[in-house]
PDB file of N, H, CA, C and O in Angstrom:
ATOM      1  N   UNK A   1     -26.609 217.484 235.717  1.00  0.00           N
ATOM      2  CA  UNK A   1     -27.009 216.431 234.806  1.00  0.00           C
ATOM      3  C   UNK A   1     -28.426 215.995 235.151  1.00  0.00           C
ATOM      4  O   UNK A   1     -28.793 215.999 236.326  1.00  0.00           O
ATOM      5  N   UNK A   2     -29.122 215.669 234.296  1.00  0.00           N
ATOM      6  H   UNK A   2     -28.824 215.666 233.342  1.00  0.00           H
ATOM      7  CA  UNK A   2     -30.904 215.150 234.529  1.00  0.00           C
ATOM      8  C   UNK A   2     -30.526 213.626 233.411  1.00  0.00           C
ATOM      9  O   UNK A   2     -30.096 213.620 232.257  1.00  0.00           O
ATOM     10  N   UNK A   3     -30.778 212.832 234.031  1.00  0.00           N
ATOM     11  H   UNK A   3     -31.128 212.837 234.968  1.00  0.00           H
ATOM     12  CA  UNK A   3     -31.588 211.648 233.934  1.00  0.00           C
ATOM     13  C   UNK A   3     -32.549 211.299 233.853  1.00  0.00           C
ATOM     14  O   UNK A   3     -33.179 210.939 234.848  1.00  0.00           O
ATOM     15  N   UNK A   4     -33.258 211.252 232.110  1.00  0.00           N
ATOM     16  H   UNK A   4     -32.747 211.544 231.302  1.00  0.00           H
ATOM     17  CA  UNK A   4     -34.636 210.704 232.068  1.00  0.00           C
ATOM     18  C   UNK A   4     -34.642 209.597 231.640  1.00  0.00           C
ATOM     19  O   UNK A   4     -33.903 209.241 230.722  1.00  0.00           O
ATOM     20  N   UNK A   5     -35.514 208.812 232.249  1.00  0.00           N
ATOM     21  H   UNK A   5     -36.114 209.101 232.995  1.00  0.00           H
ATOM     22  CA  UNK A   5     -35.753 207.491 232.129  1.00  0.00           C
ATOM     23  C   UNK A   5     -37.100 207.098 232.011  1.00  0.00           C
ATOM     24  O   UNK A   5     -37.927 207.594 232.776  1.00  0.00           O
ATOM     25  N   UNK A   6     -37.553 205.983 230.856  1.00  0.00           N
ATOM     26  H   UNK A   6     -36.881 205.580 230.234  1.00  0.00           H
ATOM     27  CA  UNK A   6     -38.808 205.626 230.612  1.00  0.00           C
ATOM     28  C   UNK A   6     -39.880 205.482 232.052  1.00  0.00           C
ATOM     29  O   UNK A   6     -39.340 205.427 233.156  1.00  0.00           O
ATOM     30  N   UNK A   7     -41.015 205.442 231.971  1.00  0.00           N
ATOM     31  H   UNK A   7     -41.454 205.486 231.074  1.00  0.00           H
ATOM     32  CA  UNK A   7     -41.737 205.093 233.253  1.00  0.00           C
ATOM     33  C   UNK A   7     -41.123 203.837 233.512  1.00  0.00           C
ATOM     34  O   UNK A   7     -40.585 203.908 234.618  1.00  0.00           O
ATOM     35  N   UNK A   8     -40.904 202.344 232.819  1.00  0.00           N
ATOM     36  H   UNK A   8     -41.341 202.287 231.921  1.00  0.00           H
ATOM     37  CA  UNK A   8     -40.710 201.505 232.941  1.00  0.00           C
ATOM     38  C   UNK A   8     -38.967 201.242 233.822  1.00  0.00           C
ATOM     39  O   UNK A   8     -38.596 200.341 234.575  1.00  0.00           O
ATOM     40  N   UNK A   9     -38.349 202.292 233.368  1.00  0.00           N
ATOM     41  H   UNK A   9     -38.651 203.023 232.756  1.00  0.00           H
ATOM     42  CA  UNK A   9     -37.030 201.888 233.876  1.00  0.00           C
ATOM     43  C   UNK A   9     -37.090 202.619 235.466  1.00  0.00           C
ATOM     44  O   UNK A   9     -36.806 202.059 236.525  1.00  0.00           O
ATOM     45  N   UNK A  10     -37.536 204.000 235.276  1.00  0.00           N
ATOM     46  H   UNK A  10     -37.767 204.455 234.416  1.00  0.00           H
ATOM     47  CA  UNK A  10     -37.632 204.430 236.707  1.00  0.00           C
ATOM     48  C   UNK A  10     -39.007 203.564 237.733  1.00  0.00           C
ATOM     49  O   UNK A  10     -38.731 203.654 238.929  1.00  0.00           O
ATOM     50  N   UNK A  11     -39.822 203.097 237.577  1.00  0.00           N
ATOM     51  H   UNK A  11     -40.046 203.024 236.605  1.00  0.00           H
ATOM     52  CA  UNK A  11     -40.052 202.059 238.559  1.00  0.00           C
ATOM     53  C   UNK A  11     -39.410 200.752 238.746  1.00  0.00           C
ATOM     54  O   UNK A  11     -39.554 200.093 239.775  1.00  0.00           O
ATOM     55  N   UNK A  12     -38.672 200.367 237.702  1.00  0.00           N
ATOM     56  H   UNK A  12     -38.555 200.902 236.866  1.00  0.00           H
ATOM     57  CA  UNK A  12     -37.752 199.164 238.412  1.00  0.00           C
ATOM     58  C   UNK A  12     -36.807 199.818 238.935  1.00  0.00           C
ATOM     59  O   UNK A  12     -36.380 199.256 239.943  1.00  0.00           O
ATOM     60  N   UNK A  13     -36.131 201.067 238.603  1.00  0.00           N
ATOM     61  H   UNK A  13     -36.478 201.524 237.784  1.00  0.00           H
ATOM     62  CA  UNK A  13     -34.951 201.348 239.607  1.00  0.00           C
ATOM     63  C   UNK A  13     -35.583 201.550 241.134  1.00  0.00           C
ATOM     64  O   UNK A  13     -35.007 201.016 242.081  1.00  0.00           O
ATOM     65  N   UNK A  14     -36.714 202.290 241.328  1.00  0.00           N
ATOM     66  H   UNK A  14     -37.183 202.724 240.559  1.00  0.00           H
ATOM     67  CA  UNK A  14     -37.465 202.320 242.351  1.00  0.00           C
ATOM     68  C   UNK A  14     -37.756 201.468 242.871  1.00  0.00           C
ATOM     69  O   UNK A  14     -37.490 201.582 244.067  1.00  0.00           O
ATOM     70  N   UNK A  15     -38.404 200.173 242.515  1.00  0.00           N
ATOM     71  H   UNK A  15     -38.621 200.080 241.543  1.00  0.00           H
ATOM     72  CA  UNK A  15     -38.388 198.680 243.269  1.00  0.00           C
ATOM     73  C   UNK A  15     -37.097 198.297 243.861  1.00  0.00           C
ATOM     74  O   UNK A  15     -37.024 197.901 245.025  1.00  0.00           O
ATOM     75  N   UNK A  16     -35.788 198.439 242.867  1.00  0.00           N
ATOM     76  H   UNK A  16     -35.847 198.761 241.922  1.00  0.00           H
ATOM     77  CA  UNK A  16     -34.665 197.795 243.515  1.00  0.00           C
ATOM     78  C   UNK A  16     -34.061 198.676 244.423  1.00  0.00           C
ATOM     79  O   UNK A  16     -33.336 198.354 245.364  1.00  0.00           O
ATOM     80  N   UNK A  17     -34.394 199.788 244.093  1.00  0.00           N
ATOM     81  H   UNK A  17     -34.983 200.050 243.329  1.00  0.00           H
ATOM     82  CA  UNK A  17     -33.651 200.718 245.303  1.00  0.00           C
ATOM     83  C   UNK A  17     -34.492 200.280 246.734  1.00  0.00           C
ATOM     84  O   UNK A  17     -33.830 200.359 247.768  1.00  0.00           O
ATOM     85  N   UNK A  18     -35.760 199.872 246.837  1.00  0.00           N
ATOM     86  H   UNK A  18     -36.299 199.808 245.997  1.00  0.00           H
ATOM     87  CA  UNK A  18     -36.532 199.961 247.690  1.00  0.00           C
ATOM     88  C   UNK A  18     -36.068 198.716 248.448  1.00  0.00           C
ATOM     89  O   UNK A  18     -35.562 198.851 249.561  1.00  0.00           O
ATOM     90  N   UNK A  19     -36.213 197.554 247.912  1.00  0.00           N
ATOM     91  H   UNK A  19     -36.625 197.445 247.007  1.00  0.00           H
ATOM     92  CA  UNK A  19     -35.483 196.142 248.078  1.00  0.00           C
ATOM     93  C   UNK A  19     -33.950 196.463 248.883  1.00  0.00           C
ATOM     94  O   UNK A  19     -33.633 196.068 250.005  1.00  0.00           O
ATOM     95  N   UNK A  20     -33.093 197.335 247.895  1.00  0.00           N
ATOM     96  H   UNK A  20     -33.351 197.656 246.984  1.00  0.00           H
ATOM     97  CA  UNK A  20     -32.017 197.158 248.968  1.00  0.00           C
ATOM     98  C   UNK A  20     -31.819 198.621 250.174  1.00  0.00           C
ATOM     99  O   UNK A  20     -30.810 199.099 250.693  1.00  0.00           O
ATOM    100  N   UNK A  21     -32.776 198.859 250.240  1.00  0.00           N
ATOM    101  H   UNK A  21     -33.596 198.471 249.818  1.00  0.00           H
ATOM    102  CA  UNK A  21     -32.717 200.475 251.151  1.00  0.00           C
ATOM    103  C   UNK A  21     -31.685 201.667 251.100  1.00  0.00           C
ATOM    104  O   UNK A  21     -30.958 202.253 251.902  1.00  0.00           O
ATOM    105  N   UNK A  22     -31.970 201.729 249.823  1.00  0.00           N
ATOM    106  H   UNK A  22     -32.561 201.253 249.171  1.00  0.00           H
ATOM    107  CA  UNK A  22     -31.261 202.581 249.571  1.00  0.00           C
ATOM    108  C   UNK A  22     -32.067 203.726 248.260  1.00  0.00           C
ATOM    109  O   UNK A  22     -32.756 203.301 247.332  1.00  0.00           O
ATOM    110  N   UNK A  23     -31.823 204.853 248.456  1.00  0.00           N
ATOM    111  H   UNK A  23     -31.263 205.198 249.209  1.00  0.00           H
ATOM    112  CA  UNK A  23     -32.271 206.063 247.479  1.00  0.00           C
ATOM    113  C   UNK A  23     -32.021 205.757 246.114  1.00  0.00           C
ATOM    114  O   UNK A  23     -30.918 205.379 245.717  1.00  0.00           O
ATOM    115  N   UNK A  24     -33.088 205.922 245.332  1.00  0.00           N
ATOM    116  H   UNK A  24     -33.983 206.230 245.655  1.00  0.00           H
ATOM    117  CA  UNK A  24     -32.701 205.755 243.626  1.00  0.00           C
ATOM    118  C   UNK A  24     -31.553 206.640 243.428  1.00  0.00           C
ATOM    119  O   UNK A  24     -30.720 206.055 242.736  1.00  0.00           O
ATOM    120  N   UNK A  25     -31.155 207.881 243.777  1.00  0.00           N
ATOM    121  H   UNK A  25     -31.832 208.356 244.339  1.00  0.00           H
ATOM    122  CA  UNK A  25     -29.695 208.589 243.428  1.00  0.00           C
ATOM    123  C   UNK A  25     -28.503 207.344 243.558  1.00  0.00           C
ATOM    124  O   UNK A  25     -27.881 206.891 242.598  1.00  0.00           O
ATOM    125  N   UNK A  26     -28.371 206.971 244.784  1.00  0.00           N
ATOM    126  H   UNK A  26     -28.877 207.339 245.565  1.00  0.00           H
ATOM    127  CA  UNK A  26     -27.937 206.046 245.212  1.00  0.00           C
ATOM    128  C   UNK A  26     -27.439 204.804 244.188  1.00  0.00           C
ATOM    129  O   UNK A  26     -26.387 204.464 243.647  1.00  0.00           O
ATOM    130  N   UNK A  27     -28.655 204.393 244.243  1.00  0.00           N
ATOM    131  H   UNK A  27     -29.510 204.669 244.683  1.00  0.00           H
ATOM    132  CA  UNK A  27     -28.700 203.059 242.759  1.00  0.00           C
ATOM    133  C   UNK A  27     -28.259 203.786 241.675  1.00  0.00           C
ATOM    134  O   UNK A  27     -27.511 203.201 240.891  1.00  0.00           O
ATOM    135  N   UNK A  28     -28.525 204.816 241.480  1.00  0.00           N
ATOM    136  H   UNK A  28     -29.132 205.291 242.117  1.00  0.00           H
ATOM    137  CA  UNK A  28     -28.286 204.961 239.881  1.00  0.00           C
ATOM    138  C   UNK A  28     -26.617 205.077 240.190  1.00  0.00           C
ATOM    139  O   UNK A  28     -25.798 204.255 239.779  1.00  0.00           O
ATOM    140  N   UNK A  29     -26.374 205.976 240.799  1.00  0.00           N
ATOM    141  H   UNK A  29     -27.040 206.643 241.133  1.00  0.00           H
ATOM    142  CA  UNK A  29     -24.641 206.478 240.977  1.00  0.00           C
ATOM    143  C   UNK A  29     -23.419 205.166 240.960  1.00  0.00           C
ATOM    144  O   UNK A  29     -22.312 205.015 240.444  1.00  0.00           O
ATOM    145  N   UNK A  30     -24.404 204.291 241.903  1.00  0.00           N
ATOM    146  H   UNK A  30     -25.304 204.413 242.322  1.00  0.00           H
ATOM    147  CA  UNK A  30     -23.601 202.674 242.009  1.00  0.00           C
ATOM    148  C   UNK A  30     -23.885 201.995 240.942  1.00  0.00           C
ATOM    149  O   UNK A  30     -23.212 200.975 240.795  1.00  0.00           O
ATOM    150  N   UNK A  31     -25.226 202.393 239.573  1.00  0.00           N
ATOM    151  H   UNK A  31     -25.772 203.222 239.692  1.00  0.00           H
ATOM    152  CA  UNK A  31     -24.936 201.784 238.442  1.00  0.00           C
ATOM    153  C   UNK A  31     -24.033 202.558 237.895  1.00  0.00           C
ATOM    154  O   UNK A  31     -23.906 201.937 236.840  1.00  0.00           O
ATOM    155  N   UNK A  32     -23.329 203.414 237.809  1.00  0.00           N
ATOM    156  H   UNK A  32     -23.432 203.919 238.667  1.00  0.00           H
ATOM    157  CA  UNK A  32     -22.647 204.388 237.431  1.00  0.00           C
ATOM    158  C   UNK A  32     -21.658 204.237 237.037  1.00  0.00           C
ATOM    159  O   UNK A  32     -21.199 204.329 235.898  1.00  0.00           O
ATOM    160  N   UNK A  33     -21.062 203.878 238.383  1.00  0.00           N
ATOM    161  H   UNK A  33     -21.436 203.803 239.307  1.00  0.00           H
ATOM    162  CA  UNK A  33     -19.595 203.730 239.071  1.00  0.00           C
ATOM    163  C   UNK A  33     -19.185 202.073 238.517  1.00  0.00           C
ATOM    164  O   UNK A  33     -18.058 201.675 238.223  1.00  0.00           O
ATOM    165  N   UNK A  34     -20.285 201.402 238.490  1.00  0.00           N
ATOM    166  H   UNK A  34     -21.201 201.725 238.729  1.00  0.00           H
ATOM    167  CA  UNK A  34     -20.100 199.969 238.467  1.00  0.00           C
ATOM    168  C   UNK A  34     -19.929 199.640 236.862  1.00  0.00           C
ATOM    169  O   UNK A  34     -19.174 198.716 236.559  1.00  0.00           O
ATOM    170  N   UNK A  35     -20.737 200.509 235.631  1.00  0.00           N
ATOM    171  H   UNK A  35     -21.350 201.260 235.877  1.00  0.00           H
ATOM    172  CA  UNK A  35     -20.312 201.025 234.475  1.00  0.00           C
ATOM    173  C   UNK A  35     -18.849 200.996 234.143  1.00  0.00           C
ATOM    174  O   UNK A  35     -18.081 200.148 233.689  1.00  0.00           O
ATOM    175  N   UNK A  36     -18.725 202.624 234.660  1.00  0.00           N
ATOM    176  H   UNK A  36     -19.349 203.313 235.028  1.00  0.00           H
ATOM    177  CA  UNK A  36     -17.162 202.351 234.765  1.00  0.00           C
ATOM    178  C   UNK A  36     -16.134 201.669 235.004  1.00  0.00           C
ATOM    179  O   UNK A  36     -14.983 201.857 234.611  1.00  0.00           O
ATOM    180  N   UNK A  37     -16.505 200.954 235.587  1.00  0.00           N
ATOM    181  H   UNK A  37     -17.441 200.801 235.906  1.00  0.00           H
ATOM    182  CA  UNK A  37     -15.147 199.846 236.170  1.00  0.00           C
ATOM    183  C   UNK A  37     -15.663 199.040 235.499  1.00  0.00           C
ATOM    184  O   UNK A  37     -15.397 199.777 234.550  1.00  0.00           O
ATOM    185  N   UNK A  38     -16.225 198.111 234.981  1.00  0.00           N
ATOM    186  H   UNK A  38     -16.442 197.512 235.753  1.00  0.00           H
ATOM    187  CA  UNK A  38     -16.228 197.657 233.890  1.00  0.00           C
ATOM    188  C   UNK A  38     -15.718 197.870 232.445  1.00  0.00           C
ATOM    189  O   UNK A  38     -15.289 196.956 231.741  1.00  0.00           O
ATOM    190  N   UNK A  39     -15.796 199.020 232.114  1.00  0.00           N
ATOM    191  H   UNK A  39     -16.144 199.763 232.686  1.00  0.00           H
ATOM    192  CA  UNK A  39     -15.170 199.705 230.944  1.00  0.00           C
ATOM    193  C   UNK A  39     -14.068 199.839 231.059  1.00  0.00           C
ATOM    194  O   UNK A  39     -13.333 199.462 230.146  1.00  0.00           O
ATOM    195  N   UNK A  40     -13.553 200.404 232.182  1.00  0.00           N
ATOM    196  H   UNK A  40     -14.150 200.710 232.924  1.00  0.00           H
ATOM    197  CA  UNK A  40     -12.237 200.323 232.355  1.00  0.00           C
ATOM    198  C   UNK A  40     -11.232 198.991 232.520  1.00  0.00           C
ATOM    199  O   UNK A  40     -10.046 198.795 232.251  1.00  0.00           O
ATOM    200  N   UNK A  41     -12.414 198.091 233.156  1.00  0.00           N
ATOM    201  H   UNK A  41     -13.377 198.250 233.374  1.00  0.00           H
ATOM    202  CA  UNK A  41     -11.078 196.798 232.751  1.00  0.00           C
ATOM    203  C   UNK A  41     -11.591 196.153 231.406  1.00  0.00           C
ATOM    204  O   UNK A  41     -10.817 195.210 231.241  1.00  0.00           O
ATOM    205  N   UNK A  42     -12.185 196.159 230.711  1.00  0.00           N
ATOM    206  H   UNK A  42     -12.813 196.924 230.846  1.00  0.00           H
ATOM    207  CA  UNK A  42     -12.176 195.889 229.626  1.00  0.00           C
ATOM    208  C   UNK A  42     -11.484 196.223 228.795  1.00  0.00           C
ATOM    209  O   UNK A  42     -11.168 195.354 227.982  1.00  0.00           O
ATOM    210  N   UNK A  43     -10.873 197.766 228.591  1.00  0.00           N
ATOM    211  H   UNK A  43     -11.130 198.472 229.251  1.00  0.00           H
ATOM    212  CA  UNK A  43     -10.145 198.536 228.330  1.00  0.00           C
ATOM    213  C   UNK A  43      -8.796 198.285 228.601  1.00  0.00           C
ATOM    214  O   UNK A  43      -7.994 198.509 227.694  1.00  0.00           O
ATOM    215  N   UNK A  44      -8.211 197.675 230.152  1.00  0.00           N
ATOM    216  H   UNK A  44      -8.862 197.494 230.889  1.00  0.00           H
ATOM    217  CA  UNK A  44      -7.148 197.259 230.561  1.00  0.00           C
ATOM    218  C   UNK A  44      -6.815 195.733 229.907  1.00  0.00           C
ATOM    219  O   UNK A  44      -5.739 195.155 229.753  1.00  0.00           O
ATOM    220  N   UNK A  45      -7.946 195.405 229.646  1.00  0.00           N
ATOM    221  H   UNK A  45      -8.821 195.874 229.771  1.00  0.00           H
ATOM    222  CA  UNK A  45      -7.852 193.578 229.182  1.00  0.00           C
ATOM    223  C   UNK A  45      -7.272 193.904 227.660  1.00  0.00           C
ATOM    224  O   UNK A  45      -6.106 193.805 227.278  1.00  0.00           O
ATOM    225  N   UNK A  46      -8.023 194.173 227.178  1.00  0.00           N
ATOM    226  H   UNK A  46      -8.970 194.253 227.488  1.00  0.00           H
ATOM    227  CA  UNK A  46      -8.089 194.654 225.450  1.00  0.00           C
ATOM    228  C   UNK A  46      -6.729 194.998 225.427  1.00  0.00           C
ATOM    229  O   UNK A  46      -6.110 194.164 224.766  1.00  0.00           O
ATOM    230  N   UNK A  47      -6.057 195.823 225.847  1.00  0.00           N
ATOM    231  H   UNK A  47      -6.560 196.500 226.384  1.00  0.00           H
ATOM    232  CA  UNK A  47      -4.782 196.760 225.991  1.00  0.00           C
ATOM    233  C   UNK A  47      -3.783 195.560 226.471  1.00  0.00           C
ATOM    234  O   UNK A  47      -2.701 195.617 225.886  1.00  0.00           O
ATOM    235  N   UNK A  48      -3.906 194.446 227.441  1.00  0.00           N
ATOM    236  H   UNK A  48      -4.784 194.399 227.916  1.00  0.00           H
ATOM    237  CA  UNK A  48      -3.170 193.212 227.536  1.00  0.00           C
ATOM    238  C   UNK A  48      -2.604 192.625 226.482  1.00  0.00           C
ATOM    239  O   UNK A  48      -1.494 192.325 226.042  1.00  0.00           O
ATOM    240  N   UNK A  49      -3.940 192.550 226.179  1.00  0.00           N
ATOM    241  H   UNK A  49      -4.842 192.794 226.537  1.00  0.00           H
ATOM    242  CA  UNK A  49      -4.120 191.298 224.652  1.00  0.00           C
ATOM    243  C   UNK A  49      -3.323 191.785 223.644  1.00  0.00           C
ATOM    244  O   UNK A  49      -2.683 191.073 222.871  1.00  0.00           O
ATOM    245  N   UNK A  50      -3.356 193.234 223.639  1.00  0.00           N
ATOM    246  H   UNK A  50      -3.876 193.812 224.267  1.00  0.00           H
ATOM    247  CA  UNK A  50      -2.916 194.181 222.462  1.00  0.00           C
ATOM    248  C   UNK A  50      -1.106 193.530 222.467  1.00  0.00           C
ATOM    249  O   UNK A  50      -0.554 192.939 221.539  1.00  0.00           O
ATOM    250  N   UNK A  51      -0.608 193.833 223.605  1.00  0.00           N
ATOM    251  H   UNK A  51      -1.057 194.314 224.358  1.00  0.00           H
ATOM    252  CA  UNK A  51       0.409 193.898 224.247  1.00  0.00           C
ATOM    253  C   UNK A  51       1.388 192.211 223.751  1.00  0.00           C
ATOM    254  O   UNK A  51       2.343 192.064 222.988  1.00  0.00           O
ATOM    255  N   UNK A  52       0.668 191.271 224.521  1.00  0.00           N
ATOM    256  H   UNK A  52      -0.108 191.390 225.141  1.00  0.00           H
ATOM    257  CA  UNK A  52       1.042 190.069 224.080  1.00  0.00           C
ATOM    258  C   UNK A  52       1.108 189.074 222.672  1.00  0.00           C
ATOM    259  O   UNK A  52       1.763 188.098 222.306  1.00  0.00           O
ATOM    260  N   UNK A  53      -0.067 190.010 222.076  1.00  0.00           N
ATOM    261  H   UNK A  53      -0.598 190.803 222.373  1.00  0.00           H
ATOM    262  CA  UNK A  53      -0.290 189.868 220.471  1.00  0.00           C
ATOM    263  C   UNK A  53       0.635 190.392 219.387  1.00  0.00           C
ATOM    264  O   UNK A  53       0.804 189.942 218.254  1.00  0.00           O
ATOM    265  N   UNK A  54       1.274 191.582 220.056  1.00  0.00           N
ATOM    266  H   UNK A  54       1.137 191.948 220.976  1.00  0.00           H
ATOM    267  CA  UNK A  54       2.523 192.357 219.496  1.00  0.00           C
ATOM    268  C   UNK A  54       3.530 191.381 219.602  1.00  0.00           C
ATOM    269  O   UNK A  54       4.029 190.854 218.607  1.00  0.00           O
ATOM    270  N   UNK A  55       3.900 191.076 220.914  1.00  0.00           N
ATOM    271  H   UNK A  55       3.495 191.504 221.722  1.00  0.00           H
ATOM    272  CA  UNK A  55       4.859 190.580 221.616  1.00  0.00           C
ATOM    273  C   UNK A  55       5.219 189.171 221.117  1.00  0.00           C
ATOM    274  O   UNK A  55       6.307 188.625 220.934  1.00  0.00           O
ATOM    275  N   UNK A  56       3.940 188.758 220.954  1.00  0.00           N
ATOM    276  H   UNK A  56       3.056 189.201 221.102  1.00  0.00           H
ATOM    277  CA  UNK A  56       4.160 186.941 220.135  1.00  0.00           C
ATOM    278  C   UNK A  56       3.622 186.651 218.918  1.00  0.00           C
ATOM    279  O   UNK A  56       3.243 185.547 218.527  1.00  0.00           O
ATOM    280  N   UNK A  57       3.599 188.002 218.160  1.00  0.00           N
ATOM    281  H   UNK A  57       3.906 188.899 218.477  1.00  0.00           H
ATOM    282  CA  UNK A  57       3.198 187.965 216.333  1.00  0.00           C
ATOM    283  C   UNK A  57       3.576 187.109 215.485  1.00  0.00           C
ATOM    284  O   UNK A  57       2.884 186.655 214.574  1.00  0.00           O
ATOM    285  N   UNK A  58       5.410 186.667 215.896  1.00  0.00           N
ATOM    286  H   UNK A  58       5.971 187.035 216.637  1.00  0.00           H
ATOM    287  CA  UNK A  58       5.512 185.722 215.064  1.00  0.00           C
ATOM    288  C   UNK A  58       5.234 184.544 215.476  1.00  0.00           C
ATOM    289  O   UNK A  58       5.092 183.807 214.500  1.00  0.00           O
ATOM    290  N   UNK A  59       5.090 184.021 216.422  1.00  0.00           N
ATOM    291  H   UNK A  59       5.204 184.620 217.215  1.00  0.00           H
ATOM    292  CA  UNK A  59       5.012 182.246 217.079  1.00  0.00           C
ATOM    293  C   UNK A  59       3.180 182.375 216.819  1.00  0.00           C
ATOM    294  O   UNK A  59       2.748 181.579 215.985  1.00  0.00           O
ATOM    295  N   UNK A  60       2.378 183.100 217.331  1.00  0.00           N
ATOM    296  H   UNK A  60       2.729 183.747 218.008  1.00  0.00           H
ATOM    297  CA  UNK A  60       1.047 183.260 216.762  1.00  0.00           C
ATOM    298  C   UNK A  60       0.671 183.509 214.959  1.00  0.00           C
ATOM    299  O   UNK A  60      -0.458 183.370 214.489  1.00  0.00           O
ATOM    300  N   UNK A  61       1.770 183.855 214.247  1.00  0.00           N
ATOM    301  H   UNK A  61       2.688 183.969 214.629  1.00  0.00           H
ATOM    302  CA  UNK A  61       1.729 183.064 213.075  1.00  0.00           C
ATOM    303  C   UNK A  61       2.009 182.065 212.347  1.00  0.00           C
ATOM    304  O   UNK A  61       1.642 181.838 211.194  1.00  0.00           O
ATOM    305  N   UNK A  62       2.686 181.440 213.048  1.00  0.00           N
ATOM    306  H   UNK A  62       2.983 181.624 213.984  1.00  0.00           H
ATOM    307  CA  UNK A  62       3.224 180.368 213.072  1.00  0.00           C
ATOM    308  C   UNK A  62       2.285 179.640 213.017  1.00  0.00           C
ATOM    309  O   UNK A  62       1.798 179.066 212.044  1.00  0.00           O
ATOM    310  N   UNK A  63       1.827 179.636 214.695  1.00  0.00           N
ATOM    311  H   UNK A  63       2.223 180.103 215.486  1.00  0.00           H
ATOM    312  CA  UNK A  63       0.745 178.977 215.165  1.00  0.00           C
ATOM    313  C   UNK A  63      -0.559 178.332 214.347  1.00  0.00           C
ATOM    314  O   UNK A  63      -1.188 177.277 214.426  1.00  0.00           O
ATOM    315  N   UNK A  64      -0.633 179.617 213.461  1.00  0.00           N
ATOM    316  H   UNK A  64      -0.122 180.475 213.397  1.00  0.00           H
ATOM    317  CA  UNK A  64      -1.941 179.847 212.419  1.00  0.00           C
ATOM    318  C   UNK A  64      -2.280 178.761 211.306  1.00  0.00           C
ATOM    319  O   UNK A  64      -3.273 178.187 210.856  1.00  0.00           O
ATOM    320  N   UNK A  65      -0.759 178.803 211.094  1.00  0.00           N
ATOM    321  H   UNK A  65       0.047 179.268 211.459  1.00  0.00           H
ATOM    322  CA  UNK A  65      -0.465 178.408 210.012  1.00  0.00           C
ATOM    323  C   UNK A  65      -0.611 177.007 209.896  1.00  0.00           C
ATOM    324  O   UNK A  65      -0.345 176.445 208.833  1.00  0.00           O
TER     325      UNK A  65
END
């Protein structure tokens, strides 16, 4: 995989990688990872909601009403 990034984004990743001592691979991979798990509980939340919204359709129309 290649990652291109504007001049502008690859010198701030370069500043912050530098700040916390660590390799831009590094930073980018932990923005990566940190992506993902975000998506994924968002995904788990959404899928909650889904769940309890089924579950209490009628008292939440009720509710509405």
């Amino acid at each position: 995989m290649t990652l291109r990034l504007t001049d502008s984004e690859q010198a701030a990743l370069r500043d912050r990688a530098e700040r916390e001592g660590i390799s831009m691979q590094d930073a980018a991979r932990r923005a990566v990872r940190e992506y993902i798990a975000r998506s994924d509980h968002r995904d788990r939340v959404a899928a909650a909601a889904e769940r309890v919204m089924s579950a209490h359709e009628r008292a939440l129309t009720r509710l509405g009403e």
